[in-house]
N, C-alpha and C positions, 0 to 999 in steps of 0.2 A: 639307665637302661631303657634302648627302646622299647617299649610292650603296648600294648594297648589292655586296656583294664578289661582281666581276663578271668573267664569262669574253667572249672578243672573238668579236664576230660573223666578225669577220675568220678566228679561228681555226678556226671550224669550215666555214668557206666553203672556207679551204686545205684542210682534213683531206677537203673531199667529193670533192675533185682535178679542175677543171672550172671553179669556179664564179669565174672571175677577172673578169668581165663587172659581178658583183656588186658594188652600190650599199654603198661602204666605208662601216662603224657604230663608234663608238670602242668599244664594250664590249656584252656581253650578260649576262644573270643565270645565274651559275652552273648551277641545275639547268634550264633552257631548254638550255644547251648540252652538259651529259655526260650521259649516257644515268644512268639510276639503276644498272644492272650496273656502269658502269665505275666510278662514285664507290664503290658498296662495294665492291672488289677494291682499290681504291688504299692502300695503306700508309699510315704515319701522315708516313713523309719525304717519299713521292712528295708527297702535299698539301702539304708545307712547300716546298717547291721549286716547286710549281707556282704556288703561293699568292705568292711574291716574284716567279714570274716575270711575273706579272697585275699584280701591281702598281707594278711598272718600267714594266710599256706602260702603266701607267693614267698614271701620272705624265706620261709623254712624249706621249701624246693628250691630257691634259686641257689641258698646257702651249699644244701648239700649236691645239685647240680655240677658247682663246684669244684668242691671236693670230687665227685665221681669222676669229673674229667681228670681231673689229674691222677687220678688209682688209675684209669683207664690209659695215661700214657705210661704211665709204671709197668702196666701189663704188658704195653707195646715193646719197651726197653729189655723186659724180659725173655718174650720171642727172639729177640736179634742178638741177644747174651747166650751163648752157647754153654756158657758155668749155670746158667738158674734153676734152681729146682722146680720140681711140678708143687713144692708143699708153700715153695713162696709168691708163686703163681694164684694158688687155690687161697693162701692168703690175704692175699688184695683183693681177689673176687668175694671174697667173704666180708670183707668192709663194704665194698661197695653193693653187696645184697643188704648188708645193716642200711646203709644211708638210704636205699633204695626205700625201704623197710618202713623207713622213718617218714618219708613225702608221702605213701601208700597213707598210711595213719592217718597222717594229716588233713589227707586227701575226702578219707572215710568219714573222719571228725567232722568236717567242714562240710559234705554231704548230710550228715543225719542232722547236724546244726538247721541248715538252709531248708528242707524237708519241713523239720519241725516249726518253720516259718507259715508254709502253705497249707490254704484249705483243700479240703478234700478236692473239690473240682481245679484246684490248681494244679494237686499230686498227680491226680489223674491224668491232666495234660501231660506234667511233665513225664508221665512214662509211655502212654499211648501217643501223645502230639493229638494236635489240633486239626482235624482235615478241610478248616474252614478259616485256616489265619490268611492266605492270599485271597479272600473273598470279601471286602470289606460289607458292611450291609447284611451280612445272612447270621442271623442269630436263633442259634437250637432252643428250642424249646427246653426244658427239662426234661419233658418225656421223650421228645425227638435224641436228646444226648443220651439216655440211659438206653437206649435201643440202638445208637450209633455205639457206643462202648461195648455191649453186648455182641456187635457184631466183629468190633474189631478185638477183642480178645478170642474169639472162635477163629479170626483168622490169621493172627500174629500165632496160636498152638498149631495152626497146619503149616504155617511157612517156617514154622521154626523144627518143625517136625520132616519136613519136604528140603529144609536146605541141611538137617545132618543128613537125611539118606543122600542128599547129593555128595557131600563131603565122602560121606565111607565109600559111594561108586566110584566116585574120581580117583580117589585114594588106589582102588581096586583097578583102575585102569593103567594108572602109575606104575603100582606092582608086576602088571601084565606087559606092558612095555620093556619093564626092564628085565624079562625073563630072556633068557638066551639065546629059546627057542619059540619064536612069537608066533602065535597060533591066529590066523586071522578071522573064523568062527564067532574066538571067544573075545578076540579085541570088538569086535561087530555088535557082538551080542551085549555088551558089557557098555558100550556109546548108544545102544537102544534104550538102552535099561536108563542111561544120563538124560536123553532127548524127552523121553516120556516124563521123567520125573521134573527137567525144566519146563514141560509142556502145562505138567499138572498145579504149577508154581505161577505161571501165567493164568487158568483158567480161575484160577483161587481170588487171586488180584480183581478181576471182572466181574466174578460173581460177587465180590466188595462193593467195587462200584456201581453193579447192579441195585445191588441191597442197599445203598446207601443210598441212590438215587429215591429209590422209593418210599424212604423216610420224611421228603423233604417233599413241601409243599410247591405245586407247577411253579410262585413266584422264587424261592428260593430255585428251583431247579433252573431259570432262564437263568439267574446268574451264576449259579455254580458250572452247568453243563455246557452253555451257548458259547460256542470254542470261537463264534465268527463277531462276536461283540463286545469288542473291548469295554468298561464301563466308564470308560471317559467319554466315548461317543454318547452314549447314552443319560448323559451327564449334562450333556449341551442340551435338553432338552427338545432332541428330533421326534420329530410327529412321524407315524406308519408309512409313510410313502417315503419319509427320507432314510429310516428305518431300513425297507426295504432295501432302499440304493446302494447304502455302505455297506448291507452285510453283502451284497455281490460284489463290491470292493474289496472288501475284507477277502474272500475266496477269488479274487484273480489273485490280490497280494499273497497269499498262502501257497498258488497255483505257480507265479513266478518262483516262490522260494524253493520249493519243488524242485522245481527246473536248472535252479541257480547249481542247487544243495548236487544234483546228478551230473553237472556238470563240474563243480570243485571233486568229485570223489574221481572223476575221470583223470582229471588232471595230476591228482594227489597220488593215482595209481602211477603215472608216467610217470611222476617224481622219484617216487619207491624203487621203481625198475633202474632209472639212473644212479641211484643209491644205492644199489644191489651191485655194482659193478665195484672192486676193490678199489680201484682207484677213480672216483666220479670225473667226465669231463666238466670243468666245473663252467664252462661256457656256456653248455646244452643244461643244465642243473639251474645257472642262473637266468635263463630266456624261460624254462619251465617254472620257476619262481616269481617271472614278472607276469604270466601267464594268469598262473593262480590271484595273485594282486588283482591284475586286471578283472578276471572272471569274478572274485570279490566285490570288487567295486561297481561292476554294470548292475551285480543282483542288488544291491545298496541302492542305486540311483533308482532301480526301475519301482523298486516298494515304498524308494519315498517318493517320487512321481504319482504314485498310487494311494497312498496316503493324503497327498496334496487336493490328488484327482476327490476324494472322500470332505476333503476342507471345504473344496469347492461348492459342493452341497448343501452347503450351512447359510443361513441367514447372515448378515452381519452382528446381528447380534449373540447369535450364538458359535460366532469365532470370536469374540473377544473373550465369553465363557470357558473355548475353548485354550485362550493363552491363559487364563486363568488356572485353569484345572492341568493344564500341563507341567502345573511348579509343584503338583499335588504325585508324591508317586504309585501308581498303580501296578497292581500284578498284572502279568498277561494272563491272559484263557488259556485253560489245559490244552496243549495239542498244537497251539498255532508256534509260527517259526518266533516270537516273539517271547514265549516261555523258553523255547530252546535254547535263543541266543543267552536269555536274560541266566536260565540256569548253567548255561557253560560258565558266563561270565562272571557267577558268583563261584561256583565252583574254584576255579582257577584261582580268582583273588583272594579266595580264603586261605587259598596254597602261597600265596606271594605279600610278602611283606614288605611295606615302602613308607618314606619318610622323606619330606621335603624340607631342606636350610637354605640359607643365604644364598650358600655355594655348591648345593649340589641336589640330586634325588637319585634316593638309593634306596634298591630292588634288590630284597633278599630272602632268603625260604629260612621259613618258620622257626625253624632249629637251630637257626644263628643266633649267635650273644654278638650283639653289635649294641654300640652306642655312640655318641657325640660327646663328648669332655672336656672340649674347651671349642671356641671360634676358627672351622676351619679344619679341625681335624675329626676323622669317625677311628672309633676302633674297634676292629675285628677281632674277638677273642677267640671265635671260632662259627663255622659256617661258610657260606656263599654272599658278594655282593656283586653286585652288578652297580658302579658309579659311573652317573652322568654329570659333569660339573660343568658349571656355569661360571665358577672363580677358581681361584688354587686353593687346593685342599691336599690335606695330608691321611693316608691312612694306617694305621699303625697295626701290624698284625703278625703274630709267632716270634717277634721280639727282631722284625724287621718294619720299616718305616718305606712306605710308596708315596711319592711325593707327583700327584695329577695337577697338570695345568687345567687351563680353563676349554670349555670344549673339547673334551677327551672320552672318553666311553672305553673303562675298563672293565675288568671281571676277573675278580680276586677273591681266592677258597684258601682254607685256613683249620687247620685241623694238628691232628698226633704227629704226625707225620713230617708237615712241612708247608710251609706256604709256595700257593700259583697266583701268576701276576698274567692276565693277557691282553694285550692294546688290541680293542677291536676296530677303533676312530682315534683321531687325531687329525686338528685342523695345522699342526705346525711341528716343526722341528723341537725335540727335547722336549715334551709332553710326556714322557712316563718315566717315571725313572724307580729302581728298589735298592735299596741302601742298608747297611750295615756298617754301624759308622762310620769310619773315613772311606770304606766298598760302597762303589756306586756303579749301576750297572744299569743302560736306560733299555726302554723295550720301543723298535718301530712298530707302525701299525701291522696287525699280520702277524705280530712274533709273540712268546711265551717263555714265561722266565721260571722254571720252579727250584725251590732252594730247601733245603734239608741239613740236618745235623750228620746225616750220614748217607751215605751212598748207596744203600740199600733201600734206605723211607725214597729217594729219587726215584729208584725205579715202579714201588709202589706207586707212588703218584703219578708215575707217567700211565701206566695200567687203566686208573682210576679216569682220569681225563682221556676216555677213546678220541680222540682228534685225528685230523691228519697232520704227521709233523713233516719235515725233511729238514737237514743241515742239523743237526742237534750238534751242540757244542760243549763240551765241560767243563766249567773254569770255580775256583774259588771266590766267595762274597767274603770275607773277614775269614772265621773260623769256619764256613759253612761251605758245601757242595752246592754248587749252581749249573744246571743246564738249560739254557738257551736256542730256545728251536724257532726256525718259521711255523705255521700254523695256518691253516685251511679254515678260513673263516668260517666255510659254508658247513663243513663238520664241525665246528663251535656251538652254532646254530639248531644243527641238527641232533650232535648229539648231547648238549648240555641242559642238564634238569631244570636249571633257571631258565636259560634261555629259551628251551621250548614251551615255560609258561609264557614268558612274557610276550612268543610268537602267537597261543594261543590266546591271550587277551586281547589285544591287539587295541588297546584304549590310544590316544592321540600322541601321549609322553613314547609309548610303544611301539607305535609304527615310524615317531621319527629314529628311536634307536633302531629299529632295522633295517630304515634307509639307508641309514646311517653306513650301518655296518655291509649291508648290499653292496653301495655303492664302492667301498673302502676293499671290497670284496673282487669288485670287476676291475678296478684302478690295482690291486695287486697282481693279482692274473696276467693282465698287461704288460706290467711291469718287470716282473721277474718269468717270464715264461721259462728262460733259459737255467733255471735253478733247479728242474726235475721236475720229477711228482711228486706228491706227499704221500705217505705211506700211515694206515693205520693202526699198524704193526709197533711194538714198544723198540723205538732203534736202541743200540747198543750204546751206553753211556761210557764213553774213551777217557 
């Protein structure tokens, strides 16, 4: 199984003391869940003991994960069985509240275990966090931390207090909306009452960081607070006048990003508006995608121009310092576009799951059971991947087999229901093919193949995947229903969950897949003009 060695969502939902309400997760990635103080204070036993105790609960979740999937396609069998009773229904939901039941335990178990590991200033982290782990260098006092704790449990009882009143307002706006007769008074009144309370939620935040600021002695505050100096610069050992220079670099770079940042939101709007139209011109859609690219890319050049412009500044010997301390990773400063980027980009990948072999790298979301099992094949038990291969590879998945040549970029989801196969690239002829024993059925670039036990999970899954199709085709794989559609690459793009992370990270492996698929994008366009429009409407399966 691929996993990465993972800490339990459940564990740190226990350690916050409250959050028992919370939507039960079989596991989470280690550094998402322990703060960076507490993993470097850990011994090397304490991680050997915590490290077996992760992985007794992993075993006993993944076991009954399992199981639950398959109760959960029993349920599905049941909806589309028009004899089943509600009692045999509420039956299997009842196993699978046991098994649920059981990883919960486990979960709880392996929480109070790992707790009863840490000292007090460790507990403490793990439930308040640290507000000084992207600060390397600044270390609280004792009395500076029992006065930062002090502040932030008075302000974690306001915001927790300020986000139910928000919850019962919004609730109450909900209500109000759905009344018959919508009174616009009281909708006004009731969005005043939401404004003020997000208002109050924001000023709460501030007067934190006010308070916090003032704990902290002026040397601690230049590094926590000073948003225009990175601590790499000031790492090279620059004297007051050079000091001076970069951080005016530093705020032209800031000042571009600005500028950059108002111009992609301009652009991204005129995107929207062409995506609002049912059926996109996909011409004008992809000149405003090479648009954004473009606008992307000058802001890129001009802040490392600027950056360079900052290098320039430096003695020779503290730019070798300089290549030195850049193999070292540093946080950015609160504020500047270089927190932003860095926090989107963690964000994102913490959503996106990837593994690189011989023959391929493959991008998939979190909640997929995928694995590697022999040389050459992955298999999908269930979930989303996204396969870029480099040789021939096999995927095997709802007890059909996709057989990718090399240089192909697929994206294949795999669930109750039924498996989808769709060719976003292909450098050649007969590069994608899905099979059912002696049934083989290939996909060109542009097309989508989904196959089901029954002709009703088809339709489901066409729903599921909003795309644009046209030509949709009916045919049999072996025992199984197959429909066969063209497909609108640029609604793939736009509207697929995987796909729009992988838009959103945009790391090097990422932009070439969207070249990829761009280009594959305009080359079809071209090509089949005379085949209609796509519609992203569920066509009728004939």
């Amino acid at each position: 199984m691929i996993r990465k060695n993972a800490w339990l969502m459940s564990l740190v939902l226990f350690a916050l003391a409250g959050s028992a309400n919370a939507e039960p997760t079989t596991a989470l990635n280690f550094d998402a869940a322990i703060s960076p103080s507490i993993q470097s204070t850990l011994t090397s036993e304490q991680k050997e003991v915590i490290d077996k105790l992760v992985k007794v609960h992993n075993q006993v979740a993944d076991q009954n994960r399992q199981k639950i999937d398959g109760l959960y396609q029993k349920i599905s069998a049941c909806f589309l069985d028009p004899e089943a009773k509600r009692e045999q229904i509420f039956s299997i939901q009842g196993e699978i509240d046991s098994l649920q039941n059981e990883i919960d335990i486990s979960a709880a178990k392996t929480a109070i275990n790992v707790r009863k590991m840490l000292n007090d200033r460790q507990r403490t982290v793990f439930v308040y966090g640290d507000p000084l782990d992207n600060y390397p260098g600044v270390n609280l006092t004792t009395d500076e931390w029992s006065s930062y704790l002090t502040l932030m449990k008075e302000f974690l009882n306001k915001r927790n207090g300020l986000q139910r009143k928000l919850e019962d307002l919004q609730f109450d706006l909900t209500l109000l909306y759905q009344s018959t007769d919508l009174n616009e008074t009281l909708l006004l009144e009731k969005q005043a009452q939401i404004n003020a309370a997000k208002a109050e939620l924001e000023n709460e935040k501030i007067r934190l960081a006010v308070r916090t600021r003032g704990l902290l002695t002026p040397e601690q505050r230049k590094i926590v607070f000073n948003r225009h100096h990175p601590k790499i610069w000031q790492d090279t050992g620059i004297n007051p006048k050079q000091d001076s220079m970069i951080m005016g670099v530093h705020m032209k770079i800031e000042a571009a990003d600005q500028t950059g940042r108002r111009t992609l939101l301009g652009l991204q709007n005129d995107l929207a508006k062409i995506y609002l139209d049912p059926i996109p011109d996909e011409n004008v859609a992809l000149e405003k995608v090479r648009e954004i690219t473009q606008a992307r890319s000058e802001t890129a050049r001009k802040q490392l121009g600027l950056i360079l412009e900052g290098r320039g500044m430096l003695t020779p010997e503290q730019k070798k310092r300089l290549i030195g301390l850049m193999k070292v990773p540093y946080a950015p400063m609160p504020g500047s576009h270089l927190e932003s980027i860095t926090k989107i980009n963690a964000i994102v990948s913490s959503q996106i799951g990837e593994f690189l072999t011989d023959f391929a790298t493959v991008r998939y979301l979190p909640n997929s059971k995928i694995e590697v099992s022999e040389p050459g094949t992955v298999i999908l038990r269930s979930g989303k991947a996204l396969i870029s291969t480099s040789k021939s590879a096999r995927v095997k998945c709802g007890g059909y087999s996709v057989a990718v040549e090399p240089n192909t970029i697929a994206l294949i989801t795999c669930d109750a229901a039924g498996t989808t196969v769709q060719n976003l690239y292909d450098s050649k002829a007969h590069s994608l093919k899905i099979s059912s024993g002696a049934n083989t059925v290939e996909l060109l670039p542009g097309s989508e193949v989904i196959v089901s036990d029954t002709e009703d999970n088809l339709k489901i899954l066409m729903a599921k995947q909003a795309v644009g199709r046209r030509r949709p085709a009916a045919t049999r794989l072996g025992n199984s229903f197959l429909v066969h559609s063209d497909i609108s690459l640029l609604t793939v793009l736009q509207k697929d969950d995987l796909m729009h992370l992988v838009m959103m990270r945009l790391n090097e492996g990422d932009k070439t897949i969207l070249n990829r698929t761009m280009n594959m994008a305009a080359a079809i366009m071209q090509s089949t003009q005379g085949r209609g429009q796509y519609s992203q409407q569920v066509p009728p399966v004939k």
